[in-house]
C-alpha positions as CSV (number, residue, x, y, z in Angstrom):
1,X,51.5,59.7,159.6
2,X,51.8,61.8,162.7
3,X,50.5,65.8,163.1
4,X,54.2,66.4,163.1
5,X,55.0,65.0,159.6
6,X,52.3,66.0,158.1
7,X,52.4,69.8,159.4
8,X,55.7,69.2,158.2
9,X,54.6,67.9,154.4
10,X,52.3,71.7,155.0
11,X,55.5,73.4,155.3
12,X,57.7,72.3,152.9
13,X,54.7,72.8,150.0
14,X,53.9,76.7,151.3
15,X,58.2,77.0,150.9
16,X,57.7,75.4,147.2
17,X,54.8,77.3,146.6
18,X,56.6,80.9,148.0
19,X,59.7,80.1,145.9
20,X,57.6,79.0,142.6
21,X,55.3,82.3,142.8
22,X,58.7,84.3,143.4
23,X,60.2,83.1,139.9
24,X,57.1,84.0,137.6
25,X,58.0,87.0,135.5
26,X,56.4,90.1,136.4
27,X,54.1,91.1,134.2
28,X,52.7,87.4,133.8
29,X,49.2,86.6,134.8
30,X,49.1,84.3,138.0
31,X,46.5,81.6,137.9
32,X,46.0,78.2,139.8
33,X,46.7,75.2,137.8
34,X,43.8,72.7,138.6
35,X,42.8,69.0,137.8
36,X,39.3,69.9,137.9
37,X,37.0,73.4,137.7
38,X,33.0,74.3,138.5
39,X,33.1,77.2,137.1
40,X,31.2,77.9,133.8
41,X,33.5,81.0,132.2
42,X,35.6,79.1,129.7
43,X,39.3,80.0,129.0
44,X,41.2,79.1,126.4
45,X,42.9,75.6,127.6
46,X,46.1,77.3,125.4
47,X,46.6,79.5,128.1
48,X,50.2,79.0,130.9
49,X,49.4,75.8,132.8
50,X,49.4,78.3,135.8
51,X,50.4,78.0,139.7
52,X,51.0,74.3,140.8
53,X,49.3,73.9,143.6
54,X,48.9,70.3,143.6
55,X,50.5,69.8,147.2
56,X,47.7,71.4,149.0
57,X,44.9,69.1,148.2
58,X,45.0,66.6,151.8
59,X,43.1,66.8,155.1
60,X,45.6,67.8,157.7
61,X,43.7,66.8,160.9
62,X,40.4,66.1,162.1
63,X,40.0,67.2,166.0
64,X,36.5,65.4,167.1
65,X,37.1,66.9,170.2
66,X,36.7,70.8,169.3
67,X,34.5,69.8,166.2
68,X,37.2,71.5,164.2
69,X,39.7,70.4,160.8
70,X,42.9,71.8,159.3
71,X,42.2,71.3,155.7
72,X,44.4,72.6,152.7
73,X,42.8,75.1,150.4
74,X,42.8,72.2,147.1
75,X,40.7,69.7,149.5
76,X,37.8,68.1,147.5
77,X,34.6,68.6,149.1
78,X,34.8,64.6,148.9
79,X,37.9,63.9,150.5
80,X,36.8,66.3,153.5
81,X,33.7,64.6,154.0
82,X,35.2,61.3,153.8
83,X,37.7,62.4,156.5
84,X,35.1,63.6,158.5
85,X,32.2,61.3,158.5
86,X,34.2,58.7,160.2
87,X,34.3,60.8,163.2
88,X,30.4,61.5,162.9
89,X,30.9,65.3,162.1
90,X,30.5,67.0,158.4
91,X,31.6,70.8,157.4
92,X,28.6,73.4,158.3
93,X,28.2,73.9,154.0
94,X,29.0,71.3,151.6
95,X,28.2,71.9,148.2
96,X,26.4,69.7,146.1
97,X,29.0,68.3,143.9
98,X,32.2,66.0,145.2
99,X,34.7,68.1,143.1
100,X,34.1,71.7,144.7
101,X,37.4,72.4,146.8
102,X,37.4,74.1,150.3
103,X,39.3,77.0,148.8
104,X,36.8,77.3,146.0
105,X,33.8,77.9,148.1
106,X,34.8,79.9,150.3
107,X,37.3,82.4,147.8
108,X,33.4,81.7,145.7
109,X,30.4,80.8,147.0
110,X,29.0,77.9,147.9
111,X,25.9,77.2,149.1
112,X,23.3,73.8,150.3
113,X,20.5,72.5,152.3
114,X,22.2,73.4,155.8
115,X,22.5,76.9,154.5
116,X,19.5,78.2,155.9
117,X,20.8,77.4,159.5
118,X,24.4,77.7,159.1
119,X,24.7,80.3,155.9
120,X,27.6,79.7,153.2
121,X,30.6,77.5,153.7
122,X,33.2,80.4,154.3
123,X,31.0,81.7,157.9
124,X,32.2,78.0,159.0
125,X,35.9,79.1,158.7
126,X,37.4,80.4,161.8
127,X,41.2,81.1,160.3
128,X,43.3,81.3,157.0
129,X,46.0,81.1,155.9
130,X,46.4,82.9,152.2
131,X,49.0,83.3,149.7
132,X,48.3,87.1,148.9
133,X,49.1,89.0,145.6
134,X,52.4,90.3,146.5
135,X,53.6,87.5,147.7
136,X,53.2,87.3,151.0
137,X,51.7,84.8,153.2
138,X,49.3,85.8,156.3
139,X,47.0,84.0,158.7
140,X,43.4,85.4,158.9
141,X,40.9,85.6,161.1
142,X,37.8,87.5,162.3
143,X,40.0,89.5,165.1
144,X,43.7,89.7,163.8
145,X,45.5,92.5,161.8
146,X,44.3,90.8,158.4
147,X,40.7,90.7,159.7
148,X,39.7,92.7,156.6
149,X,40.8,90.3,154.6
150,X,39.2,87.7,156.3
151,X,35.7,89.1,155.3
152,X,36.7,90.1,152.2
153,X,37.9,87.0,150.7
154,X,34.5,85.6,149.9
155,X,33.8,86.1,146.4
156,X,36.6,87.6,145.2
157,X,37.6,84.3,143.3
158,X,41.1,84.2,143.3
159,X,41.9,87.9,142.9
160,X,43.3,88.8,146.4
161,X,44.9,85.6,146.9
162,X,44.8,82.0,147.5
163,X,43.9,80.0,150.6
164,X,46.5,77.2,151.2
165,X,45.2,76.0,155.1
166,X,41.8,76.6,156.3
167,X,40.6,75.9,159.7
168,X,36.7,75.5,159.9
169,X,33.9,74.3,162.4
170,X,32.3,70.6,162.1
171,X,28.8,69.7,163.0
172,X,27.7,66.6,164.8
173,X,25.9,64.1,162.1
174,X,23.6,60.9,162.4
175,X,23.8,58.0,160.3
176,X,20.4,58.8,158.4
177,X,18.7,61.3,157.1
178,X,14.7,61.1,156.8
179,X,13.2,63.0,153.8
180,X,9.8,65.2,153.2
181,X,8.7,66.2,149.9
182,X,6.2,68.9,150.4
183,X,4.0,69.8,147.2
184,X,2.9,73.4,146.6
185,X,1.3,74.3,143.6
186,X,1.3,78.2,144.4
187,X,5.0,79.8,144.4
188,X,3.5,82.5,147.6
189,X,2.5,78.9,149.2
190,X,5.9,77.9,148.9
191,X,7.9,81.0,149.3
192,X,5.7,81.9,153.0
193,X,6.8,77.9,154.2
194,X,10.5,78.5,153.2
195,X,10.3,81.5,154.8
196,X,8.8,80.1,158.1
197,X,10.4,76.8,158.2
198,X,13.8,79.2,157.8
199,X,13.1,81.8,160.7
200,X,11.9,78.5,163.2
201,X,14.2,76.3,161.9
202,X,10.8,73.4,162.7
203,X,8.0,72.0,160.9
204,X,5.1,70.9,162.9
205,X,7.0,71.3,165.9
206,X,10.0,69.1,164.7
207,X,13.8,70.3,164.7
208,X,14.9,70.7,160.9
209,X,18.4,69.7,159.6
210,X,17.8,70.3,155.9
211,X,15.7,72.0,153.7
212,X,15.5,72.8,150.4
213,X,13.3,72.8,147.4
214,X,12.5,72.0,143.6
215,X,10.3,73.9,141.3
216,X,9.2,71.5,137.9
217,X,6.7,74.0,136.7
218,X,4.7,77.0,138.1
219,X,2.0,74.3,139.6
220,X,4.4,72.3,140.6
221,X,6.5,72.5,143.4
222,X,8.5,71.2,146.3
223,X,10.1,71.9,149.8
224,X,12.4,68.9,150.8
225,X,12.8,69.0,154.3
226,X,15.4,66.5,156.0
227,X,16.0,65.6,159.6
228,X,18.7,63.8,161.1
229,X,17.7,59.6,162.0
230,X,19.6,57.1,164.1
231,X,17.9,54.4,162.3
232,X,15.3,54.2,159.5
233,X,13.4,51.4,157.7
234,X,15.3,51.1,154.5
235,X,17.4,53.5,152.6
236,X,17.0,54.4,148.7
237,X,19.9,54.2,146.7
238,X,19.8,57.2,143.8
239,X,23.8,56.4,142.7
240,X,22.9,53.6,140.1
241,X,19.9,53.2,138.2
242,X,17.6,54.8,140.3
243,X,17.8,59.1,139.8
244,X,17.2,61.4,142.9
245,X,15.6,64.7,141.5
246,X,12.7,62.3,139.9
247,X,11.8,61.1,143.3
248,X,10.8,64.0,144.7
249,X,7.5,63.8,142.2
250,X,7.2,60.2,143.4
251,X,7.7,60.0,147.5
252,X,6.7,61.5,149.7
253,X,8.6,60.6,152.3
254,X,12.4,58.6,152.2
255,X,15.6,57.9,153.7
256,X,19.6,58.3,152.6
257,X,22.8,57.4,154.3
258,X,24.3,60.5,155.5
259,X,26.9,59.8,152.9
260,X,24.3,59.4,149.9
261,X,22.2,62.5,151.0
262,X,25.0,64.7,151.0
263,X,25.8,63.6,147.4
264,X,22.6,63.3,146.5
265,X,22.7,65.5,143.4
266,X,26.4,65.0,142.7
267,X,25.2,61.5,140.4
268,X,23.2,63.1,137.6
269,X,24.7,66.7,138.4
270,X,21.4,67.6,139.6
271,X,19.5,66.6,136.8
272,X,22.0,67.9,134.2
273,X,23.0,64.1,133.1
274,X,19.7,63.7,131.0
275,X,21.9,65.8,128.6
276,X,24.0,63.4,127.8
277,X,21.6,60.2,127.9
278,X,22.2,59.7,131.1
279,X,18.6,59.5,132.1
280,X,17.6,57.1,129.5
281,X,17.2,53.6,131.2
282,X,19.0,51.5,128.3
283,X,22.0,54.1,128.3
284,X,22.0,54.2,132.5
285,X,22.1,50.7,132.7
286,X,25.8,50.7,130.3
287,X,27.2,53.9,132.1
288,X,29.3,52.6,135.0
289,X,27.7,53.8,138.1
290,X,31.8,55.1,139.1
291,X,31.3,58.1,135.9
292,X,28.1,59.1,137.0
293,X,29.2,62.3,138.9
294,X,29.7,65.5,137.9
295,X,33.4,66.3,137.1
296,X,32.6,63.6,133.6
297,X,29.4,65.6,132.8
298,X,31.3,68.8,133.3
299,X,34.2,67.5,130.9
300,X,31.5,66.2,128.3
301,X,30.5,69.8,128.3
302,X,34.0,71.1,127.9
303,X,34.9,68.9,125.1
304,X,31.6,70.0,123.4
305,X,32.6,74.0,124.4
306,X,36.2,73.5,122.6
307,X,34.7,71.3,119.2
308,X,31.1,72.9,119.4
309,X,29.9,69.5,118.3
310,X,25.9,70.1,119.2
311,X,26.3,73.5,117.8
312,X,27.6,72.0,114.3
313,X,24.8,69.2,114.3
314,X,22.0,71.6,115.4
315,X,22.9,74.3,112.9
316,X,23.0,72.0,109.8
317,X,19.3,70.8,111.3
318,X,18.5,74.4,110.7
319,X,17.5,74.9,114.2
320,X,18.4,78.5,116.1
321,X,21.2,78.9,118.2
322,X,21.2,78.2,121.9
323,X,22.1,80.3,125.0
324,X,23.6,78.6,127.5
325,X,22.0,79.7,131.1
326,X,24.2,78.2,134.0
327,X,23.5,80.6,136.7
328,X,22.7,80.9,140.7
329,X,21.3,84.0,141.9
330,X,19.6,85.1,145.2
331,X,16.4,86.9,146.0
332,X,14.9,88.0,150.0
333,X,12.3,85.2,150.3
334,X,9.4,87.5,150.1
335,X,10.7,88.7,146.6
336,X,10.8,84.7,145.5
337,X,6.7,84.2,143.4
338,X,8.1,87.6,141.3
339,X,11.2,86.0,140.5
340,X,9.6,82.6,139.7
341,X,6.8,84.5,137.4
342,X,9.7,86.5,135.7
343,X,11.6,83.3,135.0
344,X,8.9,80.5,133.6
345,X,7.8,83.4,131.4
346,X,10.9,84.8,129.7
347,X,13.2,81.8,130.5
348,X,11.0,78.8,130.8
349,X,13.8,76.2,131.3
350,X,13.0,73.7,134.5
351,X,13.4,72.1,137.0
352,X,14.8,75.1,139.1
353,X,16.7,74.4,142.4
354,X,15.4,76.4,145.5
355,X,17.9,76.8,148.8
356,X,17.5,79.1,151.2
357,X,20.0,80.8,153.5
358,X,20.6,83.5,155.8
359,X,23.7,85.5,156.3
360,X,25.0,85.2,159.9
361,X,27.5,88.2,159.4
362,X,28.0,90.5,156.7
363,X,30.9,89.7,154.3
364,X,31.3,92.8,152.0
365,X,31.6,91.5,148.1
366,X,28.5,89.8,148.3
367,X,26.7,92.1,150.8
368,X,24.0,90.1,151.4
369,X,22.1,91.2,154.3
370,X,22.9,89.8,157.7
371,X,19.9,87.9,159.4
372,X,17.4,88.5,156.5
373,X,16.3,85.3,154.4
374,X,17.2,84.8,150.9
375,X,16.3,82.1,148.4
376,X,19.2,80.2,145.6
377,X,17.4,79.8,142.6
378,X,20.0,77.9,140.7
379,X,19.0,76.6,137.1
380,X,21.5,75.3,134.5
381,X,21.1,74.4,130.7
382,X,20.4,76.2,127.5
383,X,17.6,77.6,125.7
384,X,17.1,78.8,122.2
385,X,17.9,82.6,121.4
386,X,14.4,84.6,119.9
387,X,14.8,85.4,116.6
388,X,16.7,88.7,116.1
389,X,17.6,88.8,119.5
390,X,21.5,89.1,121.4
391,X,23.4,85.8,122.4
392,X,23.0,86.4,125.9
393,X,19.8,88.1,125.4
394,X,18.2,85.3,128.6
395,X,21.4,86.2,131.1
396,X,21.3,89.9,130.6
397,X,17.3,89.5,131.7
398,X,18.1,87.4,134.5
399,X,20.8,89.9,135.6
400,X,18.3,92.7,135.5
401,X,15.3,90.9,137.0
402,X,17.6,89.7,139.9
403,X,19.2,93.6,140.6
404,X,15.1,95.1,140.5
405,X,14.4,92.7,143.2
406,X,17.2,93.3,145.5
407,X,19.7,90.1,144.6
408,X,22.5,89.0,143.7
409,X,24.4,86.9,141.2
410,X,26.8,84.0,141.7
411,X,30.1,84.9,139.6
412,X,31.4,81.2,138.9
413,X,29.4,81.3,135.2
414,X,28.6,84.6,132.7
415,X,28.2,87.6,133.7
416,X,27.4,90.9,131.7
417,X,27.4,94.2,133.5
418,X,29.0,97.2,132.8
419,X,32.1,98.1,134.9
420,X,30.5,100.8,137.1
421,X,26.9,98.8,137.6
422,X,29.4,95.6,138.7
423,X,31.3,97.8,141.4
424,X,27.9,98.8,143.2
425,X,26.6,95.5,143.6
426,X,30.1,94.1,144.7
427,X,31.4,96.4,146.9
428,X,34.4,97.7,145.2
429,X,35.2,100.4,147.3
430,X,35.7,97.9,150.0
431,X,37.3,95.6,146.6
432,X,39.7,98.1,145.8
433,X,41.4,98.9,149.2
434,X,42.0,95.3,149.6
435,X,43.5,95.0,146.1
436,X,45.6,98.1,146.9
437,X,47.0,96.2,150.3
438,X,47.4,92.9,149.6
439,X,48.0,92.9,145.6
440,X,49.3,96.4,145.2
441,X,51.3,95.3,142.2
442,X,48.1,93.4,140.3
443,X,50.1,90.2,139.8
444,X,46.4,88.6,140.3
445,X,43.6,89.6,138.3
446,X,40.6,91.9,138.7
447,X,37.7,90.7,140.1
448,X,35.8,92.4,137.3
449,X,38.2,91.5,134.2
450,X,38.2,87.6,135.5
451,X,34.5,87.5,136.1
452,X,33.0,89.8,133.6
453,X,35.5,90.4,130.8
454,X,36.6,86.5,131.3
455,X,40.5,86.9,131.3
């Protein structure tokens, strides 16, 4: 198809999207209809189907040239790289999980092991284009009249508008990737090398492309480090039988594809999959390797949210209740062994996923600060609530533990604060005068009632 027919194609869905979002009622809550979700607040699936947005999910153009794409805001992660890869150029950020759209992570957050050269995937965008609240839809960039909109997009999840054509930056790529599994068994070991290997951007006087790390327990520990390989001795294959995260304990050194690095957590959802049986050899060997990714674990879990099937069995066992703890949070690197100390005490749930990143410019709902090194600590899965205690008693710790040490919370899953307490770490003095310009009727939700009061 040429760049004519397809801008074309572009066209004629923003025109069907304008005239559908024009005939909802006022009054009626607008929300995207979407085949698949990574977020962890549940609605109730009984809800309006929502906005159709399902003509904006294709890769307009790849230009190897300017190492830039046109991408529409519904793009899988997947699709884009597969566009892209071809041409020997990936996004700056891609997320760890296929099913993550360009919109998503950048209206969200995303984060992975480039992050700590390149920060999160919306400081690789260089314009947008955005269906806004009232209707309306503008181009954005760094320097135009919607500049403030521009910056103020990331992490407001929807509630300012929706991104229907991003243009972003592309990196160069090599065919291989060559891994390093550093052990620490000290957390200020680890936290001091992330920390260095973050403001050099080397180890041991070698150019670093990846890095990122894995915490099984509070002796032991990992920094994965990978650098870009025109050729390597053999590649490890972690999409069938074999499973990634374990091999960190096992090697330490390997090499991936491009392709199967970049998707190297995407089989077993990190390491989420030993939920389901995954993990167990006998069961591995009957999944087919094509529903080993994350999208089926994530609807295993939502057919288990809506039926409560493990609650049922686990209560007529007699054993307590469990909290689910599906968060990402950020801490400044130096703030990391307090965080870790805090977490296998009250928590004690493992392995926890480390990533580091630095902010290349300040982006005001999640004001991280510009140039200073953070750490992801992302952990996912439940643990039993103490006797007499809350249902969230573990994420309203986490949430307090994480604000002490100067962080901040991912809003994809649960959150907890009060209305006032959510407004200072979010910026909503910056929040509000972009509601009042570019939703001044609240046809979209509020950032807090979405992510906190979960409507």
């Amino acid at each position: 198809m040429t760049e004519l027919a397809v801008k074309g194609d572009h066209q004629r869905a923003v025109d069907a999207l304008r005239r559908s979002y024009a005939a909802i009622p006022a009054g009626t809550p607008v929300r995207l209809a979407k085949r698949t979700s990574n977020l962890f607040r549940w609605r109730d699936p009984a809800e309006a189907p929502g906005l159709d947005v399902s003509g904006f999910d294709r890769v307009l153009s790849v230009d190897p040239g300017e190492r830039t794409a046109q991408v529409q805001g519904m793009t899988t992660y997947e699709d884009l790289v597969a566009a892209t890869l071809p041409h020997g150029l990936m996004p700056t950020v891609v997320p760890q999980l296929k099913t993550i759209t360009l919109g998503g992570a950048v209206t969200g957050l995303g984060i992975e092991s480039t992050s700590f050269r390149e920060g999160l995937p919306h400081e690789g965008v260089l314009e947008m284009e955005i269906l806004t609240g009232n209707g309306e839809i503008v181009t954005a960039t760094r320097d135009n009249e919607h500049a403030d909109l521009f910056f103020g997009f990331p992490n407001s999840y929807g509630t300012l508008g929706y991104t229907l054509r991003l243009k972003i930056e592309l990196r160069p790529v090599s065919p291989y990737v060559r891994l390093r599994h550093l052990r620490f068994t000290d957390a200020a070991e680890l936290a001091k090398a992330m920390g260095e290997i973050t403001e050099s951007r080397t180890f041991e006087g070698e150019s670093v492309d990846f890095l990122d790390g894995t915490v099984f327990s509070a002796g032991e520990q990992y920094i994965t480090l990978g650098f870009f390989a025109d050729s390597v001795p053999y590649t490890s294959d972690y999409t069938g039988q074999q499973i990634y995260y374990r091999s960190i304990q096992e090697r330490s050194v390997d090499f991936l594809t491009v392709h199967d690095y970049i998707w190297r957590w995407d089989t077993d959802w990190f390491w989420c999959s030993g939920a389901f049986g995954v993990q167990n050899p006998t069961v591995r060997r009957l999944w087919p390797d094509k529903y080993k990714r994350s999208d089926v674990y994530r609807k295993l879990v939502a057919y288990d949210r809506r039926y409560h099937i493990v609650a049922r069995a686990e209560r007529w066992r007699g054993l307590r209740p469990r909290e689910d703890v599906i968060q990402d949070i950020e801490v400044p690197v130096e703030r990391l062994p307090e965080f870790l100390e805090f977490f296998h005490a009250k928590v004690g749930m493992s392995p926890i996923w480390l990533c580091p990143l630095r902010a290349k410019e300040r982006w005001p709902l999640y004001p991280l600060e510009a140039g200073r090194t953070y750490v992801n600590a992302g952990f996912w899965g439940t643990v039993r609530i103490p006797p007499g205690q809350i249902p969230e008693h573990h994420n309203r710790l986490i949430e307090r533990r994480v604000a002490a040490l100067d962080g901040h919370k991912s809003l994809y899953s649960t959150a907890f604060y009060g209305r006032d307490e959510f407004w200072r770490y979010y910026d909503g003095e910056t929040y509000r005068r972009l509601k009042g310009t570019y939703d001044p009727g609240e046809r979209l939700l509020d950032l807090y009632d979405k992510c906190v009061r979960g409507r």
